[in-house]
VEXFILO-31156 format. One line per field, with one value per residue (C-alpha): residue in three letters; residue number from 1; x, y, z. Coordinates in Angstrom, 3 decimals. Layout:
# residues N
aa = c(ALA / ...)
i = c(NUM / ...)
xx = c(X / ...)
yy = c(Y / ...)
zz = c(Z / ...)
# end
This chain:
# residues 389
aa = c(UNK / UNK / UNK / UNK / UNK / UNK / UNK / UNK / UNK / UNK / UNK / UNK / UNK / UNK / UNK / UNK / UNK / UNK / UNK / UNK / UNK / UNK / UNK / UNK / UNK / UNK / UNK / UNK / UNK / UNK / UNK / UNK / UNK / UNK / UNK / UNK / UNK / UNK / UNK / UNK / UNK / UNK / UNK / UNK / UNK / UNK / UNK / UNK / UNK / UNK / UNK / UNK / UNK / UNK / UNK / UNK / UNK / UNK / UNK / UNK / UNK / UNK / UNK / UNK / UNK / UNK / UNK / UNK / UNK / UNK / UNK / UNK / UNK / UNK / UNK / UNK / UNK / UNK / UNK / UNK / UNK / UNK / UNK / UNK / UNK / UNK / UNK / UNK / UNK / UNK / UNK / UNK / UNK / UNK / UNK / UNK / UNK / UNK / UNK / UNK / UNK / UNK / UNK / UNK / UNK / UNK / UNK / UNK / UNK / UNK / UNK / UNK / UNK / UNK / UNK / UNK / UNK / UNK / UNK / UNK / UNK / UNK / UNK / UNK / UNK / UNK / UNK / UNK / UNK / UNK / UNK / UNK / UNK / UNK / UNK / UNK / UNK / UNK / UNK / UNK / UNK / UNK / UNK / UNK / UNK / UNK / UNK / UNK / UNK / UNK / UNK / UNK / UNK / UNK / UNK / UNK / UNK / UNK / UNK / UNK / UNK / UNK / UNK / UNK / UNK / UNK / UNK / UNK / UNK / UNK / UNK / UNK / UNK / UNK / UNK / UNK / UNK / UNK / UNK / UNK / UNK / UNK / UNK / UNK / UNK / UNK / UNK / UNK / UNK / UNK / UNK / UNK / UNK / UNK / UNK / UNK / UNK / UNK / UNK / UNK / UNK / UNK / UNK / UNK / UNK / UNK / UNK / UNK / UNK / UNK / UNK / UNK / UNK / UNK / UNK / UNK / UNK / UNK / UNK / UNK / UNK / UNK / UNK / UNK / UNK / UNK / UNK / UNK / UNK / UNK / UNK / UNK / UNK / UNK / UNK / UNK / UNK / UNK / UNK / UNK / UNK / UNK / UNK / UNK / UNK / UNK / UNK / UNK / UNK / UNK / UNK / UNK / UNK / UNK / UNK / UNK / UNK / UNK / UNK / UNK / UNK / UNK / UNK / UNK / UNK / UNK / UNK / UNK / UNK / UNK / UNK / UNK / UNK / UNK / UNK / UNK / UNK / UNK / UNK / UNK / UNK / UNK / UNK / UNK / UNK / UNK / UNK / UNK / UNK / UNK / UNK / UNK / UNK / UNK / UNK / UNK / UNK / UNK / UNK / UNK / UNK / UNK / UNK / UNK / UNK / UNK / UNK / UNK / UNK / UNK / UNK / UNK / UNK / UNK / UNK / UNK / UNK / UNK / UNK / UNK / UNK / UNK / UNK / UNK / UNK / UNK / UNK / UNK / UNK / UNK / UNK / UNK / UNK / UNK / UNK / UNK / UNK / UNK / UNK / UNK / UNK / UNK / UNK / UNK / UNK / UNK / UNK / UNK / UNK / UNK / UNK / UNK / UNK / UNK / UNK / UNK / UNK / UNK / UNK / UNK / UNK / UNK / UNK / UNK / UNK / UNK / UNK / UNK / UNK / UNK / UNK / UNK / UNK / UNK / UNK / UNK / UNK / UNK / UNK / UNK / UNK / UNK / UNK / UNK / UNK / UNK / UNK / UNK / UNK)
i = c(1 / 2 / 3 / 4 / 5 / 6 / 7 / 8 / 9 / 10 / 11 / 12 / 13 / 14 / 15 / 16 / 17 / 18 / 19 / 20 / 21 / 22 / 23 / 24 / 25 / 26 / 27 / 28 / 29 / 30 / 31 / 32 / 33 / 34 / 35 / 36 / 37 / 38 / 39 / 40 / 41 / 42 / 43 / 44 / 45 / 46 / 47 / 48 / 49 / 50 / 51 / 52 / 53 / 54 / 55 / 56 / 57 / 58 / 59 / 60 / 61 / 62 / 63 / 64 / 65 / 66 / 67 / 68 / 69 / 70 / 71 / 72 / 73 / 74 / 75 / 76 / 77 / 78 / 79 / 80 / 81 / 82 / 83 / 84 / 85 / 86 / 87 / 88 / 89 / 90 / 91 / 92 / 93 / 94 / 95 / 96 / 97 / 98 / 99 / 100 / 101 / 102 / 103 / 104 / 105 / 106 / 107 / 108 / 109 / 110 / 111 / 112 / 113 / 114 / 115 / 116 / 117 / 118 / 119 / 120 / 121 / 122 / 123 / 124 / 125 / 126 / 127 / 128 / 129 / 130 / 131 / 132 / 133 / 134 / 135 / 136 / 137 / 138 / 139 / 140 / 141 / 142 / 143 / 144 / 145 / 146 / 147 / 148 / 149 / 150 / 151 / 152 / 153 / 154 / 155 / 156 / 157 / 158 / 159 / 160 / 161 / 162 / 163 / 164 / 165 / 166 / 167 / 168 / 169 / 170 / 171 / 172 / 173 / 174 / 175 / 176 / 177 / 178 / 179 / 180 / 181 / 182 / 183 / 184 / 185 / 186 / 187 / 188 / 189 / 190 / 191 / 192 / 193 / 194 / 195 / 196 / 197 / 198 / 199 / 200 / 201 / 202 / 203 / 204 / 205 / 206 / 207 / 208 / 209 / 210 / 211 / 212 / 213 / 214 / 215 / 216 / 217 / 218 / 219 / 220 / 221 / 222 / 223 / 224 / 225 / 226 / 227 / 228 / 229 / 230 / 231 / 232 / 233 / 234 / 235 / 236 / 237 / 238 / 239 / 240 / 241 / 242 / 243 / 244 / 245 / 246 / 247 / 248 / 249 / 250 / 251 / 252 / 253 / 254 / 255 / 256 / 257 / 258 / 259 / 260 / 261 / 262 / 263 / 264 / 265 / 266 / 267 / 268 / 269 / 270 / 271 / 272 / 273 / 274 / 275 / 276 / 277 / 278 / 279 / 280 / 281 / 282 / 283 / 284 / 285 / 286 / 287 / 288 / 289 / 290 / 291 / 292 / 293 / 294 / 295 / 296 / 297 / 298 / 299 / 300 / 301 / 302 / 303 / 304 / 305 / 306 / 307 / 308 / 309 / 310 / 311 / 312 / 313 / 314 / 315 / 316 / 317 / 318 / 319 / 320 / 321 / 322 / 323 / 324 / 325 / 326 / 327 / 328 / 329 / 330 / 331 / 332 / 333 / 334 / 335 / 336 / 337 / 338 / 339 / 340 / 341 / 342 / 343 / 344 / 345 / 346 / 347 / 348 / 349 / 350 / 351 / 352 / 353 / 354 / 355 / 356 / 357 / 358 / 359 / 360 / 361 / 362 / 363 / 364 / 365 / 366 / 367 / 368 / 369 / 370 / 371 / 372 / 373 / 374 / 375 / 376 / 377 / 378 / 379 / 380 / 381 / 382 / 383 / 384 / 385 / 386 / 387 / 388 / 389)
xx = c(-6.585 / -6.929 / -10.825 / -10.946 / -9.319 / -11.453 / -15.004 / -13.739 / -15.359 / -13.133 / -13.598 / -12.050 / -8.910 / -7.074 / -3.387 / -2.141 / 1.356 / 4.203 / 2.415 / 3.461 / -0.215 / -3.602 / -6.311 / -10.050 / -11.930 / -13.869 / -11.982 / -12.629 / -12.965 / -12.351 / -13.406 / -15.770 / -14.350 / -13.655 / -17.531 / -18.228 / -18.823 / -15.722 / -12.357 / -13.814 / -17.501 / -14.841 / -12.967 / -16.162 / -17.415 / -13.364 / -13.643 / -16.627 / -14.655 / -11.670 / -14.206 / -15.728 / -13.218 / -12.131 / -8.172 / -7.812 / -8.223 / -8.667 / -6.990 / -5.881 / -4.107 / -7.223 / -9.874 / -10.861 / -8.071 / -5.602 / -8.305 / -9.359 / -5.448 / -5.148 / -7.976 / -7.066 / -3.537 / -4.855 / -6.827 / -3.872 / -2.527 / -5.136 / -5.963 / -2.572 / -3.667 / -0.251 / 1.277 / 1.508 / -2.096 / -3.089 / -3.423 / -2.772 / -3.701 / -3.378 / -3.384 / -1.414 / -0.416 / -4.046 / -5.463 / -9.208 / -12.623 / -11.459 / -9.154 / -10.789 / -8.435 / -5.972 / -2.861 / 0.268 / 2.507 / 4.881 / 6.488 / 8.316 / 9.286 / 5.446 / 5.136 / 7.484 / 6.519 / 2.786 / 3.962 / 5.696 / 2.828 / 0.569 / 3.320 / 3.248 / -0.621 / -0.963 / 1.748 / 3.603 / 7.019 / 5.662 / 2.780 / 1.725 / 0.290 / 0.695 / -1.429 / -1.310 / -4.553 / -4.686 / -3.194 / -0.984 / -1.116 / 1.749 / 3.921 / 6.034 / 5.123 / 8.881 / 9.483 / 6.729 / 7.794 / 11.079 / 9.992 / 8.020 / 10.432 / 12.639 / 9.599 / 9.794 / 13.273 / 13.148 / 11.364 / 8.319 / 6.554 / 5.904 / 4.479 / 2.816 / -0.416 / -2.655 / -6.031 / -8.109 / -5.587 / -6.477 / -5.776 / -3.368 / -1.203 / -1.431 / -0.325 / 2.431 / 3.589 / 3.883 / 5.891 / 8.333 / 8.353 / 9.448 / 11.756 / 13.889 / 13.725 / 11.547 / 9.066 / 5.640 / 2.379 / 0.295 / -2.924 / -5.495 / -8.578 / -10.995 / -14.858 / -16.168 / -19.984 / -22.531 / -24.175 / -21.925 / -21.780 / -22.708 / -19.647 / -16.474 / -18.475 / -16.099 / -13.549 / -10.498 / -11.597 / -11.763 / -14.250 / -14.451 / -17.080 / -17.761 / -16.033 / -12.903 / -12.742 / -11.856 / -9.119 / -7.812 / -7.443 / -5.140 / -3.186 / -2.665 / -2.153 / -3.822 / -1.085 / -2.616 / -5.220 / -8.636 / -9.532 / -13.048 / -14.524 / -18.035 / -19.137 / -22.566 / -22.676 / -23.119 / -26.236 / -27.938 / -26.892 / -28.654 / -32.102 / -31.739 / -33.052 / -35.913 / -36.333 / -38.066 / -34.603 / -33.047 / -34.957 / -32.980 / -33.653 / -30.778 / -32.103 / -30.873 / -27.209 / -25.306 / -21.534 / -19.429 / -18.967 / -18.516 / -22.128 / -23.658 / -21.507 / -24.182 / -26.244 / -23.395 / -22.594 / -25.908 / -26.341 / -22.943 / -24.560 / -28.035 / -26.334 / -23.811 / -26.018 / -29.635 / -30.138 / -32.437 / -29.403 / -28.549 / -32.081 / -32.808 / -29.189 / -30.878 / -33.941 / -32.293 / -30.032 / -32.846 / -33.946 / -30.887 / -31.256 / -34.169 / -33.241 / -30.263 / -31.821 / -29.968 / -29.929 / -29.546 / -25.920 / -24.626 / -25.178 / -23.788 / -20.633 / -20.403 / -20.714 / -17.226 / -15.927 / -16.022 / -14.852 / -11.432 / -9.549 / -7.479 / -11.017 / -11.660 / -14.883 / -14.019 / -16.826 / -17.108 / -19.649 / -19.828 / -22.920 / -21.877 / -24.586 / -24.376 / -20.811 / -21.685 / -24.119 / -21.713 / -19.289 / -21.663 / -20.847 / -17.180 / -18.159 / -16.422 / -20.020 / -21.155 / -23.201 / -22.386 / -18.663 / -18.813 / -21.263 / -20.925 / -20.147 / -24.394 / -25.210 / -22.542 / -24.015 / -27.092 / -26.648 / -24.948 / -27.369 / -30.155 / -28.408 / -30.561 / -29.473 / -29.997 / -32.520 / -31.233 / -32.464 / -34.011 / -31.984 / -35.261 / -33.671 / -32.990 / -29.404 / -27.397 / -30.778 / -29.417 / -26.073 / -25.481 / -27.290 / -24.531 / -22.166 / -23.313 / -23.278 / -19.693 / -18.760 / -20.358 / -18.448 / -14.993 / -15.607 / -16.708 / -13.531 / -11.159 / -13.342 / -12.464 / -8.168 / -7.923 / -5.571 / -6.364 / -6.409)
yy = c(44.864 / 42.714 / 44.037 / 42.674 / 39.547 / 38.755 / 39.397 / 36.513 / 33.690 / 30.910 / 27.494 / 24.025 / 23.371 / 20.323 / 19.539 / 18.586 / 16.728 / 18.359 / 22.236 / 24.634 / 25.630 / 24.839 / 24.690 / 25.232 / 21.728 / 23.396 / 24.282 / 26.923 / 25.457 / 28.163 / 26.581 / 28.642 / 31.724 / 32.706 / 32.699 / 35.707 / 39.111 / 40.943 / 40.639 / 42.354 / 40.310 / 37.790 / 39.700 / 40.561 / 36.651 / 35.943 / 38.648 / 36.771 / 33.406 / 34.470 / 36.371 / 33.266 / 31.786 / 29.730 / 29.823 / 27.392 / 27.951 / 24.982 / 26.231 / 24.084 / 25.437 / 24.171 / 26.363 / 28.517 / 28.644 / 29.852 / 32.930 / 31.551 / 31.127 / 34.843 / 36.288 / 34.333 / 35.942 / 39.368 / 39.192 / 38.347 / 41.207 / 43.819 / 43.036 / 42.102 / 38.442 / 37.133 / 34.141 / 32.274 / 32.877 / 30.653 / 27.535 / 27.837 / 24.191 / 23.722 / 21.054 / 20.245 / 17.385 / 17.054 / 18.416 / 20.014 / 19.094 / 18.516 / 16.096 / 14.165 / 15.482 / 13.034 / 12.966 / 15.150 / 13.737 / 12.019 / 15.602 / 16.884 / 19.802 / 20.488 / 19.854 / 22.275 / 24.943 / 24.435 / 24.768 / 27.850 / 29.688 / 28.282 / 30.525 / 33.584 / 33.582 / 33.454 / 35.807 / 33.468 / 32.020 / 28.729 / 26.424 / 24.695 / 21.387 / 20.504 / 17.936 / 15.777 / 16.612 / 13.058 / 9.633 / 8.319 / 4.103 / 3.438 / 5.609 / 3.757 / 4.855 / 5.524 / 7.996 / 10.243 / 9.941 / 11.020 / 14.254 / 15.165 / 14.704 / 16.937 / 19.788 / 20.021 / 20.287 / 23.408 / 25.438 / 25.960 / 23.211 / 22.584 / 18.906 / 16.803 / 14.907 / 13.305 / 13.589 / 11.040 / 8.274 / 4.323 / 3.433 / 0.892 / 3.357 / 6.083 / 2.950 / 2.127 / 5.555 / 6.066 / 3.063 / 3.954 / 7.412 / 5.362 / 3.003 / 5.839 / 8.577 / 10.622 / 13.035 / 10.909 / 12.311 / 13.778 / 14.258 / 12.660 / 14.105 / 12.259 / 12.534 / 12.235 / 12.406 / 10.957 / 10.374 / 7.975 / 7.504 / 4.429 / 5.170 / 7.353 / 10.761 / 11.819 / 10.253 / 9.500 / 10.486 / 8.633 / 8.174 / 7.317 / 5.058 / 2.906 / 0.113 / 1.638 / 4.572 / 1.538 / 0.393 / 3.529 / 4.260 / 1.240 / 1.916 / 5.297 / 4.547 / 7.800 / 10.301 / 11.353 / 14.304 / 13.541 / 16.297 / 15.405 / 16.996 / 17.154 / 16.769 / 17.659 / 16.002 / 18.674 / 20.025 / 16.571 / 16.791 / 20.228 / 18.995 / 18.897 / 16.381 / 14.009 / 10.449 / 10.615 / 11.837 / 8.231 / 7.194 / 6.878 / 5.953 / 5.402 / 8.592 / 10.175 / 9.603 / 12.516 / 12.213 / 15.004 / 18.507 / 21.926 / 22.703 / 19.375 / 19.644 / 21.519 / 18.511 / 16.007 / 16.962 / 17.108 / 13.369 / 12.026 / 13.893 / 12.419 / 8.777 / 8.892 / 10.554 / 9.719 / 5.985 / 4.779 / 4.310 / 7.962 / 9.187 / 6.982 / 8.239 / 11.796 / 11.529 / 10.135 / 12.960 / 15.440 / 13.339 / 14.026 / 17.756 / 18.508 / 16.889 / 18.842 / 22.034 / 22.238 / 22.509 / 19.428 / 20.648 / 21.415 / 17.186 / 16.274 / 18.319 / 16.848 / 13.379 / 13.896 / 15.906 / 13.280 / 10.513 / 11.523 / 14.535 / 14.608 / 14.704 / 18.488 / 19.187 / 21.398 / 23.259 / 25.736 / 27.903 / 31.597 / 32.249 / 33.995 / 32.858 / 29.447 / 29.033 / 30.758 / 27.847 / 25.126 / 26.933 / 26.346 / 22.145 / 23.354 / 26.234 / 25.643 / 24.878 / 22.956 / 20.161 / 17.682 / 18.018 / 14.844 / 12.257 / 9.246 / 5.937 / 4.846 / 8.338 / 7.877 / 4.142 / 5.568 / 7.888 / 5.701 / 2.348 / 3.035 / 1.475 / 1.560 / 4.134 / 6.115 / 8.827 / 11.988 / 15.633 / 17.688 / 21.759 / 23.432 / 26.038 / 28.162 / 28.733 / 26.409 / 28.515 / 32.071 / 31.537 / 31.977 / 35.415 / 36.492 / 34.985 / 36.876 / 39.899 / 39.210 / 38.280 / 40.991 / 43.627 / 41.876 / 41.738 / 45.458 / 46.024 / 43.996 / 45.629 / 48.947 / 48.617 / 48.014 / 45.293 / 41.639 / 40.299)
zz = c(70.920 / 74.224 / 74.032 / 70.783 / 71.583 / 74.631 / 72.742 / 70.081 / 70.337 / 72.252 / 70.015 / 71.136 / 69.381 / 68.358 / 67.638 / 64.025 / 65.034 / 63.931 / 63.734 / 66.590 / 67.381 / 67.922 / 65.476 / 66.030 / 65.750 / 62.503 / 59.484 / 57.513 / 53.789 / 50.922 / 47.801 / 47.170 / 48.503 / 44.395 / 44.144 / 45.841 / 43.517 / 45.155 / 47.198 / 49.680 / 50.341 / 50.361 / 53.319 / 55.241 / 55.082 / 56.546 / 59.217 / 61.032 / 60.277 / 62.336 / 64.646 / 64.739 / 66.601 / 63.902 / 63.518 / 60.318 / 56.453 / 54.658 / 50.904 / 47.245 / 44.121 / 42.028 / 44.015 / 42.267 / 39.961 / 42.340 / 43.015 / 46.683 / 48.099 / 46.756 / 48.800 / 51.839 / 51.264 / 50.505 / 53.901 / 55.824 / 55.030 / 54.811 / 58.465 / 59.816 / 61.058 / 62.757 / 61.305 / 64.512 / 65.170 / 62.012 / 60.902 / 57.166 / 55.270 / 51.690 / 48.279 / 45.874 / 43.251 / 41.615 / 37.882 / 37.793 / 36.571 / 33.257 / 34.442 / 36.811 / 39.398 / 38.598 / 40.453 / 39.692 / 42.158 / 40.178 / 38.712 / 41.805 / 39.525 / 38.958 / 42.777 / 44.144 / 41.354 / 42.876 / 46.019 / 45.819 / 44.122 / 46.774 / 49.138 / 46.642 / 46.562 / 50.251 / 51.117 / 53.561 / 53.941 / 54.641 / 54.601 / 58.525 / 56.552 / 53.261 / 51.519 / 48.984 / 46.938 / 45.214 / 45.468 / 42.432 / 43.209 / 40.614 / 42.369 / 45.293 / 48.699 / 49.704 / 46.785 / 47.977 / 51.276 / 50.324 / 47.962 / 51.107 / 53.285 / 51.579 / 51.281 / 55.065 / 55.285 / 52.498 / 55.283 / 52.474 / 54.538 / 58.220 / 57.704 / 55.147 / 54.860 / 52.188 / 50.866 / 49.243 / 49.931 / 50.948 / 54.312 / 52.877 / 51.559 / 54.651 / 56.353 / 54.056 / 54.080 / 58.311 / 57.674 / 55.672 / 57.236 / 60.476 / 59.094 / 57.352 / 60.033 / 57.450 / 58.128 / 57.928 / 56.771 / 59.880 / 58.010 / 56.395 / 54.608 / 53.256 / 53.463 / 56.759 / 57.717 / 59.511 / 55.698 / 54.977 / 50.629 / 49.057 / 46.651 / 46.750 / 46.206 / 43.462 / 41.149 / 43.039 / 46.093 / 49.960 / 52.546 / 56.631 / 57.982 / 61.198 / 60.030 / 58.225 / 61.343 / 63.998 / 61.403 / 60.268 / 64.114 / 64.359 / 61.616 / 62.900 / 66.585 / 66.784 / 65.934 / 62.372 / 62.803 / 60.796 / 58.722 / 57.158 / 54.013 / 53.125 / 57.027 / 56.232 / 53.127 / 50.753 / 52.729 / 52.931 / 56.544 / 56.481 / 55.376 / 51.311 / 49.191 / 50.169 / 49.947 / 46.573 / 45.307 / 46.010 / 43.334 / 39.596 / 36.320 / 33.501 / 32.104 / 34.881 / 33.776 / 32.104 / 30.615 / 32.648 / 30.479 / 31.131 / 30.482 / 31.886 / 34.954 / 37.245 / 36.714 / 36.740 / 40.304 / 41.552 / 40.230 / 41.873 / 45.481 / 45.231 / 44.152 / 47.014 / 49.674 / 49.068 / 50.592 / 52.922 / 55.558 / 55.293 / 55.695 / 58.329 / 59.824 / 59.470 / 61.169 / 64.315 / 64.150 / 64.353 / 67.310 / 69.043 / 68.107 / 69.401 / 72.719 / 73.483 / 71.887 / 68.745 / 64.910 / 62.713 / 61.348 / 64.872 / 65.243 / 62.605 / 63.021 / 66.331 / 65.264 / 63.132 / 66.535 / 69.006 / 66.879 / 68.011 / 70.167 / 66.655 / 64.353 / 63.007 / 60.285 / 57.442 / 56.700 / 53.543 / 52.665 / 51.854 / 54.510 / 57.387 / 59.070 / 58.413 / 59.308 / 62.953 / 63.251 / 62.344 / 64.259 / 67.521 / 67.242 / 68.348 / 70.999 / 74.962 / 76.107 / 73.236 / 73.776 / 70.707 / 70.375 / 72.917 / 72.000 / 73.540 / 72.325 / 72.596 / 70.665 / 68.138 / 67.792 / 67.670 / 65.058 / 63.155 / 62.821 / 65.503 / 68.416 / 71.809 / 73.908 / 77.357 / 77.910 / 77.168 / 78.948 / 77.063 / 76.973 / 78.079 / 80.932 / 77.839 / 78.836 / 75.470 / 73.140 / 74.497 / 73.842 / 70.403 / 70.351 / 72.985 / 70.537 / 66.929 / 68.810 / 69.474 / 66.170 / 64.744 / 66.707 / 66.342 / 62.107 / 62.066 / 63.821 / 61.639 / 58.601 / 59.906 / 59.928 / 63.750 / 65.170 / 64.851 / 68.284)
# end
């Protein structure tokens, strides 16, 4: 075991107020975890997560249809991960696709059944960080503070957060939270990249940028971890899409179905993403790459890392190998999980900045060959029954 524990790969970690442990900077998203052919690909892609170093699953009731929570909690237990060596995150309170995710909320009966099969698919007695999926506006701040409040204090929940919610009401909520002695929400998720969207990327949903990050930081007083979805902008960040696919006709537009839905989401992505800011924000970020000797994702996963000791990047995929590059941005010796202010300017809207050395003594290049060949051993281990570390 303390072999096994010492050839993981050590990631920075982060604190989420309010939950007993540290979590790894990069979040392991499973939403599409129910997208792989069997339960146990789907345990062999988890294996090099946690030998990753990566210590936090990023789960919802709607992925998958309840499918990705119950290979997460079928992997728990088929290679003995301790609970207190976890960071287990999951949704709640939102409808599907065919919804429009709209919010649940309102139903605490609804809510608390969600939240106990949430429990019952992952196998656990409780959940470290609960959020709220979806925002319902008509509902009064206090009463959701309240229902949540009450969560924690059932022992199902160890804290609260929200997802997709205006800084207004985040805001409104710590308030309340404060005023009351209630448990406030220590979480917030909405989008966060260096592609910042021209629009809310899907219905309902929130997104960080320059200007709101300064105010949200206020509002905050920086005791609200930032968990960003869609850091590298649903591969835009990665090197999809051209410039040519900013370009739209109304014949583009297609009315959301089951069978147009492919296409549907592909439109919302290129009308968000594909903007002359974000490709310009691109192309300086693979200026910065090549300086300090990295890939383009590892940039922009540090770009959402050193906005803030409290800012972690979910990240979901079911490539092995891609998550062990994204996991790099958050390695002990990486060299983008601390940008400064003038590269984060930079990045951002083409700021002048210093000189930068370029990583030519080969040392950052050979280190993530040292790494895969420690991941690899520690996931045939956990593949073959032995002891988590």
């Amino acid at each position: 075991m303390r072999g096994q524990q010492q050839s993981r790969t050590p990631l920075l970690s982060g604190s989420i107020p309010g939950v007993d442990k540290p979590a790894s900077r990069i979040i392991y998203g499973t939403l599409f975890l129910h997208n792989l052919p069997s339960e146990e690909d789907a345990f062999l892609l988890l294996d090099g997560v946690w030998a990753a170093g990566c210590n936090a699953l990023d789960c919802a009731a709607i992925y998958g249809g309840g499918v990705c929570e119950q290979r997460v909690g079928a992997w728990l237990r088929s290679r003995s991960i301790p609970r207190d060596e976890i960071v287990l995150i999951s949704k709640g309170g939102c409808e599907g696709q065919d919804k429009l995710w709209c919010a649940t909320i309102a139903d605490h009966t609804h809510m608390r059944s969600e939240i106990s099969n949430s429990l019952r698919r992952l196998g656990v007695d409780y959940i470290d960080c609960y959020l709220l999926h979806r925002d319902d506006p008509s509902l009064p701040v206090g009463q959701i503070v309240r229902f949540m409040d009450e969560m924690c204090s059932s022992g199902m929940i160890k804290t609260w957060g929200v997802s997709n919610w205006q800084k207004s009401r985040l805001q409104a909520a710590l308030e309340h939270a404060e005023r009351h002695g209630l448990r406030p929400p220590v979480a917030d998720s909405p989008q966060n990249s260096l592609a910042e969207p021209s629009r809310a990327v899907w219905p309902n949903t929130a997104f960080m940028s320059p200007s709101k990050r300064e105010e949200w930081l206020e509002a905050t007083s920086g005791n609200v971890a930032l968990l960003g979805w869609e850091c590298l902008a649903k591969g835009f960040m990665c090197g999809k899409w051209t410039r040519a696919d900013g370009e739209f006709t109304p014949e583009d537009d297609v009315l959301l179905s089951e069978a147009s839905a492919p296409r549907w989401r592909e439109l919302q992505l290129r009308i968000a993403y594909c903007n002359k800011e974000n490709f310009d924000r691109r192309d300086r970020a693979l200026v910065i790459a090549r300086e300090k000797g990295v890939a383009l994702p590892e940039v922009a996963l540090g770009y959402v890392l050193s906005q803030h000791p409290r800012s972690f990047a979910l990240v979901g995929t079911t490539s092995l190998s891609h998550f062990e590059q994204n996991a790099r941005a958050a390695a002990v010796d990486s060299v983008v999980a601390t940008l400064t202010p003038e590269e984060l300017r930079y990045l951002e809207m083409g700021a002048p900045r210093p000189a930068v050395a370029s990583a030519c003594d080969g040392k950052r290049r050979r280190a993530p060959l040292r790494r895969t060949a420690a991941v690899a051993a520690l996931a045939a281990a956990l593949a073959a029954g032995a002891a988590p570390p």
